[in-house]
N, C-alpha and C positions, 0 to 999 in steps of 0.2 A: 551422447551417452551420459546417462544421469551419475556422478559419483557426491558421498556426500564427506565431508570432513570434519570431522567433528575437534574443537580444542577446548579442554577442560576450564581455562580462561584466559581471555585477551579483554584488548581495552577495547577495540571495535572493528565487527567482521567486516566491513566497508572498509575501514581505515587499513586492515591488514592487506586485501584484497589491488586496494590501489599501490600500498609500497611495491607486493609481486607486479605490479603491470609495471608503475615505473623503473622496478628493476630490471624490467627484461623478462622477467617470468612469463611463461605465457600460461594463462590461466584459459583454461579451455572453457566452449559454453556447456552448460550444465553441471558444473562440477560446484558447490557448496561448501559456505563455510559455516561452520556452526558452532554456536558456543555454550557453554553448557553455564559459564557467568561471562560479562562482561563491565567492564570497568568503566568505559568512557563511551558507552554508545549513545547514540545523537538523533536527533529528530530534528525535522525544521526548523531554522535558525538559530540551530546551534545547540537546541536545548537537550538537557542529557535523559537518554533514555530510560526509562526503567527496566534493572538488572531481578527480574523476578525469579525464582530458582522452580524447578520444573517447566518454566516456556520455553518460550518459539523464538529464538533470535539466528538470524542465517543471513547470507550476504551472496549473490553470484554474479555471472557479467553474460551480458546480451552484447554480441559483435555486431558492431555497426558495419552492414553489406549495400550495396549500392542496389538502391530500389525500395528499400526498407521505408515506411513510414514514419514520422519525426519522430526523433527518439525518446520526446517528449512524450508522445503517447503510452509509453509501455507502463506510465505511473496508469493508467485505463486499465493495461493489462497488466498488470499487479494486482489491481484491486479483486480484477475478476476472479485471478488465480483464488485468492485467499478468500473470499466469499465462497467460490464451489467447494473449497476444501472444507471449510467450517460448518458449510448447509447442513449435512447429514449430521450432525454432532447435535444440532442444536432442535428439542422437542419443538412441537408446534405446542400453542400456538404463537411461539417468537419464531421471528425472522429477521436474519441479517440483513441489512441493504447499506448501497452506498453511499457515502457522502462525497462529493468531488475533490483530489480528482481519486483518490483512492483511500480513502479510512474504511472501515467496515464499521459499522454500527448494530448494535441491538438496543431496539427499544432506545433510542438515541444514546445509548452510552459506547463510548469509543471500546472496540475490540483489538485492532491491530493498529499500526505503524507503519510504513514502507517510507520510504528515503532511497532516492535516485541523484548519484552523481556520476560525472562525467569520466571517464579514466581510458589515459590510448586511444586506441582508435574503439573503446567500447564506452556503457555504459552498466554500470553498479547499479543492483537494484539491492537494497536492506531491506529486510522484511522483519517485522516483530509482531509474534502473538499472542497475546495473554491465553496461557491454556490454564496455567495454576492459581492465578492470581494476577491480582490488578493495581496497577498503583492509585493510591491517593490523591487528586490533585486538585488541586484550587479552583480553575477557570473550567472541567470538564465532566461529566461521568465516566466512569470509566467500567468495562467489566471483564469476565474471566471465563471461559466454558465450563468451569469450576464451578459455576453459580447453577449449571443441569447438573448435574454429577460428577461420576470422577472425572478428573482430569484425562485428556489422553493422553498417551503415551509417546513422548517426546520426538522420540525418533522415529516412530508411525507415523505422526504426524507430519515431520518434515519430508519423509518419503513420499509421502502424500500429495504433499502441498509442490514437492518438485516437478513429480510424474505431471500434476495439472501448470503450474509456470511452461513446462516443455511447451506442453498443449497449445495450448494460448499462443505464442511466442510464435508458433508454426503457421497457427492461425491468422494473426497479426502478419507476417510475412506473404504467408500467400493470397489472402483474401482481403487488407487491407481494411480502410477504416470502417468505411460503414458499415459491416456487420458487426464489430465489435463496440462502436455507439450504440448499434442498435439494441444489442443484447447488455449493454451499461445503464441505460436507460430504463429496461425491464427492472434491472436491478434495484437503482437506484430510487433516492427518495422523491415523491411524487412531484411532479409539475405544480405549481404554486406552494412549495414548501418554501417559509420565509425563511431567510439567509441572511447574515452578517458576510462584506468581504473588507478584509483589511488586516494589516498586520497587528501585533500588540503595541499598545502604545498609538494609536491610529485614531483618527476617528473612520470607526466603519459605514462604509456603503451598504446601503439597506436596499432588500429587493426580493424579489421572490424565484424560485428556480422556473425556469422556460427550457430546459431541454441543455441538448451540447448541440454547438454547431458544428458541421461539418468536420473542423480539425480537432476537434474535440475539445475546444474552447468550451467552459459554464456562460450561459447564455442566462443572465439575469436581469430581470424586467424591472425595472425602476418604477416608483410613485405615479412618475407621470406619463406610464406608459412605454415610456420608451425602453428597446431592449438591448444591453452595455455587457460586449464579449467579452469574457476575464480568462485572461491567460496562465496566471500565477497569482498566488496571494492566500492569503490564510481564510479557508471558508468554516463561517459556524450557523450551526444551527441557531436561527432568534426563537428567544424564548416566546 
């Protein structure tokens, strides 16, 4: 059962999310947290989210069940959820697709966010969308659904974006990986698109995209041919 929660501000729906699990709360799947500002929300290694007022910031938990597909993957289905949500929003001739393992993109500029951490015996998935606006940043593009028209409406949206995360999630459960690579793949940005992997501060690995293998590892084809599975790591589009 889908329920959503909304709080007018916290520091981060992830962060709230994990203190109920380790206090013994039991946070059921499907149920949403949502924030209408947040103070300290976080992106990959650490970095602080942008608190845009009219978006998309929410936070839930996927029960880790015995049979389930590594729980790595649901950053897969994440990404899918919030690309089928956005699809219909966004006029042709732009189209969303993905960047690994889960950004959404238009026109290479970043649309969303998702952050997956560990908590109990589940798994937190954060989700952020620019629907009003977009932040600034140094190292990216960035955009807004803001940039076709009006913005949608907040809580439409997150009702949205829930109903399809269920989806998915069911899908991922009972039909396992390969059709959710398969249909990631579709999405995603094409086969020889060049790619940066590497953290900040790094020197990056250069390469071109080849597909996901099987576990849904970026399969990225190096200079000399040869093809190097990346499990984690900060992927960018090379200019």
């Amino acid at each position: 059962m889908t329920t959503l929660e909304v709080l007018p501000e916290t520091g981060s729906t992830n962060a709230d999310l994990a203190a109920r699990i380790a206090a013994g709360t039991l946070v059921a799947e499907g149920h949403w947290l949502i924030a209408d500002r947040q103070t300290a929300g976080r992106g990959r290694q650490g970095r602080q989210w942008f608190d845009g007022a009219g978006n998309f910031m929410g936070s839930t938990v996927v029960e880790r069940r015995a049979g389930d597909p590594p729980p790595g993957t649901l950053a897969l289905v994440a990404g899918l959820a919030v690309l089928d949500t956005v699809s219909p929003l966004i006029p042709p001739p732009h189209r969303p697709e993905l960047k690994w393992p889960n950004d959404v993109l238009i026109g290479g500029a970043k649309l969303s966010g998702i952050l997956l951490e560990a908590a109990g015996n589940g798994v937190i998935v954060g989700i952020g969308v620019n629907l009003a606006a977009a932040p600034d940043l140094p190292d990216r593009a960035t955009i807004a659904l803001a940039r076709f028209g009006p913005a949608p409406d907040r809580d439409v949206f997150a009702a949205a974006l829930a109903r399809q995360f269920d989806a998915e999630v069911e899908r991922w459960r009972t039909f396992g990986l390969e059709p959710l690579i398969r249909r990631w793949q579709l999405a995603g940005h094409p086969p020889g698109t060049p790619l940066l992997v590497g953290e900040p501060g790094e020197e990056p690995l250069r390469g071109t995209f080849a597909g996901l293998a099987p576990d849904g590892a970026l399969q990225l084809r190096l200079a000399d041919g040869t093809t190097r599975a990346i499990h984690a790591g900060e992927v960018r589009l090379a200019d």
